[in-house]
C-alpha positions in Angstrom: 0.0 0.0 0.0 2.7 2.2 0.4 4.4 1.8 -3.1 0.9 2.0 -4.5 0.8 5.6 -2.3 3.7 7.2 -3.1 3.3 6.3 -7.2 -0.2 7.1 -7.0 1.4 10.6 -5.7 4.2 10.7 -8.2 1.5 10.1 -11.1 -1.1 13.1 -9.9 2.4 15.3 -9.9 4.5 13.9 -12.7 3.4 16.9 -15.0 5.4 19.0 -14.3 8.4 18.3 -16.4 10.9 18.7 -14.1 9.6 15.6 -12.2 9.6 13.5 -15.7 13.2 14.5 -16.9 15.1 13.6 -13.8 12.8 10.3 -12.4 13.1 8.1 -16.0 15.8 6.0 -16.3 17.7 7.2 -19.6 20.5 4.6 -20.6 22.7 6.9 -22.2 22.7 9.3 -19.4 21.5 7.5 -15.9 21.8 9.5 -13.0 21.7 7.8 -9.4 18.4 9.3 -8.4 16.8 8.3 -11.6 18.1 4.5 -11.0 16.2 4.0 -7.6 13.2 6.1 -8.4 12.5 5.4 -12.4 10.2 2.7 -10.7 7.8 5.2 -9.3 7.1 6.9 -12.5 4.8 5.3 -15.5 4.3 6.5 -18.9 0.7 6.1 -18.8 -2.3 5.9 -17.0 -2.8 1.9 -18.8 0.5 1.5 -17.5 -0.3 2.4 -14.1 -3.1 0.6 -13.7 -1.9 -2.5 -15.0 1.3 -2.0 -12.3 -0.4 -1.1 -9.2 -3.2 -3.5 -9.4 -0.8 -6.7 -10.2 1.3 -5.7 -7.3 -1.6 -4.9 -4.8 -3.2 -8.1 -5.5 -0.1 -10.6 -6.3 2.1 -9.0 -4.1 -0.1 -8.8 -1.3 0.0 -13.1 -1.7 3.8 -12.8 -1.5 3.9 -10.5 1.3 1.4 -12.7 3.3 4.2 -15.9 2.7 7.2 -13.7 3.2 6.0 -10.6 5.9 6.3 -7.3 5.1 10.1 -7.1 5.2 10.4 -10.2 2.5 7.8 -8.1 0.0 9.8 -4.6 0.7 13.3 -6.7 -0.1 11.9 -8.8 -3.4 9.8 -5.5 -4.3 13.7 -3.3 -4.6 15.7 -6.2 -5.6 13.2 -6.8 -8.9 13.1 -2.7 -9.3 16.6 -2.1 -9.5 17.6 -4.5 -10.7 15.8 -4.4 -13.8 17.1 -0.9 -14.0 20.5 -1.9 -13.6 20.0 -4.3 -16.2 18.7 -1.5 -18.7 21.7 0.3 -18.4 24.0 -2.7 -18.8 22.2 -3.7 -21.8 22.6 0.4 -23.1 26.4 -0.4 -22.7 26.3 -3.7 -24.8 24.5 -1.7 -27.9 24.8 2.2 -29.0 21.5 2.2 -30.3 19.7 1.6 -27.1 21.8 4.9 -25.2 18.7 6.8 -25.9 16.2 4.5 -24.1 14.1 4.9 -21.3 13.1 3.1 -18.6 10.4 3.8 -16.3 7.7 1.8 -14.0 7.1 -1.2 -12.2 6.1 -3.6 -14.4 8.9 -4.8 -14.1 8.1 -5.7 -10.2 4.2 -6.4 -11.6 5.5 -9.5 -13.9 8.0 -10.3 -10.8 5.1 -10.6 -8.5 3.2 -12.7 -11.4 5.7 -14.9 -12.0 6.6 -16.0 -8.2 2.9 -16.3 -7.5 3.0 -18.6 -10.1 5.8 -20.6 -8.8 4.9 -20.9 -5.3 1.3 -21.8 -5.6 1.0 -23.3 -9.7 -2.7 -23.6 -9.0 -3.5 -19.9 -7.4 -6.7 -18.0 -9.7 -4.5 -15.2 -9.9 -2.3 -17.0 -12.3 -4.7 -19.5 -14.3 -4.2 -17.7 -17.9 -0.3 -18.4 -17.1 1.4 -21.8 -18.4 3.1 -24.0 -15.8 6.3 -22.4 -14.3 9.0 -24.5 -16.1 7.3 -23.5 -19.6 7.4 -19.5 -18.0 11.1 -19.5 -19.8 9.9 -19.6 -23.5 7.6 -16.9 -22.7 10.4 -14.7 -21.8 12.4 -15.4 -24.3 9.4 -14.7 -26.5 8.8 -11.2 -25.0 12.7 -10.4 -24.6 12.5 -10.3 -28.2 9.7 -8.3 -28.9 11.0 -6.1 -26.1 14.3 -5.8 -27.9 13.0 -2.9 -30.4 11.8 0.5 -29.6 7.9 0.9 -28.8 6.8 4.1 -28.7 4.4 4.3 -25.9 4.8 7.7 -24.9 3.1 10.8 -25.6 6.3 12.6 -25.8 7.7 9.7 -28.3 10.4 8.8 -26.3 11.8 5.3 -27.2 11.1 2.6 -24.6 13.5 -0.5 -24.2 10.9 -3.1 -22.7 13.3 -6.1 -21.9 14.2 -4.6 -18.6 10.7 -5.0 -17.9 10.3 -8.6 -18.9 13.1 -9.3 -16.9 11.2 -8.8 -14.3 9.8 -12.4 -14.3 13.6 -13.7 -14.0 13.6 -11.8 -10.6 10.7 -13.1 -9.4 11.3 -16.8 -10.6 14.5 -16.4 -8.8 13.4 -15.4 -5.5 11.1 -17.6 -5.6 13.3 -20.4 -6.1 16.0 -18.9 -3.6 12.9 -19.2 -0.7 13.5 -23.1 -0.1 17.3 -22.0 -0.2 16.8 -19.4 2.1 14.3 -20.9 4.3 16.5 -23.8 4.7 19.5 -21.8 5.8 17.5 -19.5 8.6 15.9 -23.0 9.8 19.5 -24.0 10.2 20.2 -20.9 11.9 17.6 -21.1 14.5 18.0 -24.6 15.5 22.0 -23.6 16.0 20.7 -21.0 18.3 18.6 -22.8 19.9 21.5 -25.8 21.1 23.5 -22.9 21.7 21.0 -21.7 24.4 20.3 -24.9 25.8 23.7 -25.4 26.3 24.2 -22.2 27.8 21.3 -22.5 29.8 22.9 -26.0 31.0 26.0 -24.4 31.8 24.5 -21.6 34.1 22.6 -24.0 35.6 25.2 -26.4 36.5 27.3 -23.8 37.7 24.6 -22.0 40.1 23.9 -25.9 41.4 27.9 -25.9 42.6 27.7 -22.6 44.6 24.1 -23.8 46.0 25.9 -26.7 47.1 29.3 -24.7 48.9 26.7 -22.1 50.3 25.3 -25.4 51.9 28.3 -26.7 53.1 30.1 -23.8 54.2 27.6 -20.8 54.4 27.4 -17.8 51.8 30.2 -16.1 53.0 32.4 -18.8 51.6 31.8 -17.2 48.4 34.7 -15.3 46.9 33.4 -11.8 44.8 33.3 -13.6 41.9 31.0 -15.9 42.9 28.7 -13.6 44.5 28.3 -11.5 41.5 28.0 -14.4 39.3 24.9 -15.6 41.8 23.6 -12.4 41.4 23.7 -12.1 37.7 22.1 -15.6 37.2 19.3 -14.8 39.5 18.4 -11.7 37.4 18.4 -14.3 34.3 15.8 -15.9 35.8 13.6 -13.7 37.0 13.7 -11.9 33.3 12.6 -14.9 32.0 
């Protein structure tokens, strides 16, 4: 909701010029502003709406599996990084140094595309083939995204396969999940020994000065001790 917020915001401002020039992503001539914020800004009001209302419905599935934090992380991995992929493909071809880049349709495919692969029988996703054919299609739409399509009012050429490549993103965080899910299971349970074992220690420990307090009276205990009595006994009351 807040994404949808702040574009919703951008959009009602974006014209005034200055706003348009230095928020799109131009290949020849990026600037770092324009690389983390091109996402915020959409050509037109089609493109808007089809954006905002992928990612409020798909992404709000994601977000639900992965928490807020999870969404926010996969949302401005798939943004930038389809932005940092238009301007490395602007470097591989002289012709493409006067695209632009703008939007998150990028992020909408993304969201698409892991929704797909997570749960391959979802509604949101039954017009979509099954998520190991999801490479031919794009393959297919990299190459209609590799020539200019004019879909600007201003004419300004737009490179779509930055874009597209949104659906790599999101197939690959998608994939990563088990990965990742794997490795902060693995995580836990090694804190979790770790605290039982601590918590074994202490305890063994405060058993041995129960047992000289016993036998030879609390002021037996050297400063050390004491402290260390002291210190446990705050452990377990916080607990």
């Amino acid at each position: 909701m807040l994404f949808l917020v702040v574009t919703l915001i951008l959009w009602i401002l974006q014209g005034r010029e200055n706003l348009v020039e230095t928020t799109v992503l131009r290949a020849g001539e990026p600037t770092l502003r324009s690389l983390f914020t091109s996402h915020l800004l959409h050509l037109s009001g089609y493109h808007l709406s089809f954006s905002l209302i992928i990612i409020l419905i798909a992404g709000g599935v994601l977000e639900t599996r992965w928490g807020t934090p999870g969404f926010i992380a996969f949302y401005l991995l798939t943004a930038w990084g389809t932005s940092a992929l238009n301007l490395a493909s602007a470097l591989c071809s002289e012709k493409l140094a006067d695209s632009v880049s703008c939007g998150s349709a990028g992020v909408a495919l993304g969201t698409l595309a892991a929704v797909g692969f997570l749960y391959p029988e979802h509604k949101l996703i039954w017009f979509s083939p099954p998520a190991k054919y999801l490479v031919w299609v794009v393959i297919f739409m990299g190459a209609m995204g590799l020539e200019f399509l004019d879909l600007s009012a201003s004419g300004m050429p737009t490179f779509l396969l930055p874009q597209v490549s949104g659906v790599v993103f999101g197939l690959g965080c998608a994939a990563l999940e088990t990965r990742v899910a794997g490795l902060l299971e693995a995580w836990r349970s090694r804190r979790e020994r770790e605290a039982r074992r601590r918590a074994a220690l202490l305890r063994e420990r405060v058993d041995e000065l129960l047992d000289k307090i016993n036998a030879k009276g609390y002021e037996s205990l050297s400063g050390d001790e004491k402290a260390f009595l002291r210190e446990a006994s705050k452990h377990y009351k916080s607990r």
